[in-house]
C-alpha angles and dihedrals in degrees: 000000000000112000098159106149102017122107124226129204117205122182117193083036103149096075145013125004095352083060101048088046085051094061092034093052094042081059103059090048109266128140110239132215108193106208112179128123092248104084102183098041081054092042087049100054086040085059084048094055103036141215092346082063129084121181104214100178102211131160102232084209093069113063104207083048080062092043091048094052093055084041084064100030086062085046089056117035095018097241143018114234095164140041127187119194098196107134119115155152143207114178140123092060111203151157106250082240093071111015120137107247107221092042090059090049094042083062095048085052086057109044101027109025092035092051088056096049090056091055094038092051090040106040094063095060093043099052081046092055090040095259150337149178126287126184139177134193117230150174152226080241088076091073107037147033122263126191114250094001098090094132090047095047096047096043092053095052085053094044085052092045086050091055088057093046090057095044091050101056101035120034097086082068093044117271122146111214125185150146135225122217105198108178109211121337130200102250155096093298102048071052096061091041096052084051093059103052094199110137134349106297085061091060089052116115116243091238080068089064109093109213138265095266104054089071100034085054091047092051083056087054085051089061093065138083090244083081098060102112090057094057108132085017144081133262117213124208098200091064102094088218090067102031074057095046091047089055094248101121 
């Protein structure tokens, strides 16, 4: 995959997968715009990439904060052809009983709210241009009930049903929508999870966890037109044929 000359927005960028998308996509080409609330941890990694890399701190959770990092993502790179959603959180873990209400809320801010201001703040600038990308990372937790994990649950269906939305609305003028389903990914947050001990993912050994990359590199194969046939959709990384068609077996 050739992306010289398209931009790439990437929120959660200063860890994980968003990190990992950050250095795939700059490989391929692509101008990056790290968008994360830790400021040094993104500067750091632009430093990292290089000139093809811009470090916009934002709070996902705001949404002129999202409008003003694709405001400077256009200043800086002259465009934006591509958006991952990819930021995310978890914590606090908790049974719906006793679970704290504004920081269930606060995660639903985050993983919901934040996933439609990106498209909001996006869309806008790719109809204008005559299309554009648009992933999302997902989650098994979109089509079943964990314990503990309501406001995560309940924040990734709507992400997925977000995606189709999208979709929905917009392909027909050139907008590629699509979700990652990444299964689970070596990082902070299968950390956190594993801390809480809550239900069975917490009980997974971390050799289980497949790394950073896989996904960041499947979200590269979702750019192309290869992935036609899952816009509106999910794609989902535990399923061999993709992990084949990615280039990962």
């Amino acid at each position: 995959m050739n992306l010289t000359g398209k931009s790439a927005l990437i929120t959660g960028a200063s860890r994980g997968i968003g990190a990992e998308a950050a250095r795939v996509f700059a490989a391929a080409g692509a101008n990056v715009a790290l968008v994360a609330r830790s400021g040094d941890a993104i500067a750091e990694l632009a430093g990292e990439i290089g000139e093809k890399a811009a470090a916009i701190p934002c709070d996902i959770s705001r949404y002129w904060e999202v409008e003003q990092a694709v405001r400077n993502c256009q200043t800086a790179f002259g465009g934006l052809d591509i958006l991952i959603n990819n930021a995310g959180v978890i914590e606090p873990v908790s049974h719906m009983a006793s679970a704290d209400p504004e920081a269930w809320g606060n995660v639903i801010d985050i993983n919901l709210k934040g996933v439609f201001h990106g498209m909001r703040a996006a869309l806008p600038v790719m109809l204008a241009a005559g299309g554009g990308t648009i992933l999302t990372i997902g989650s098994g937790a979109a089509h079943g009930p964990v314990e503990g994990w309501s406001h995560y649950c309940a924040s990734k269906a709507g992400a997925l049903m977000l995606t189709r939305m999208a979709d929905k609305e917009n392909r027909d003028k050139g907008i590629r929508a699509l979700s990652l389903s990444p299964g689970t990914v070596a990082t902070q947050m299968q950390r956190e999870i594993k801390a809480s001990g809550i239900n069975p993912v917490s009980q997974l050994d971390w050799s289980a966890h497949v790394p950073p990359d896989w996904p960041a590199r499947a979200l590269l194969w979702m750019c192309g037109s290869d992935a036609d046939g899952f816009l509106g959709d999910e794609v989902s990384l535990r399923d061999e044929d993709i992990r084949r068609k990615v280039g990962l077996i």
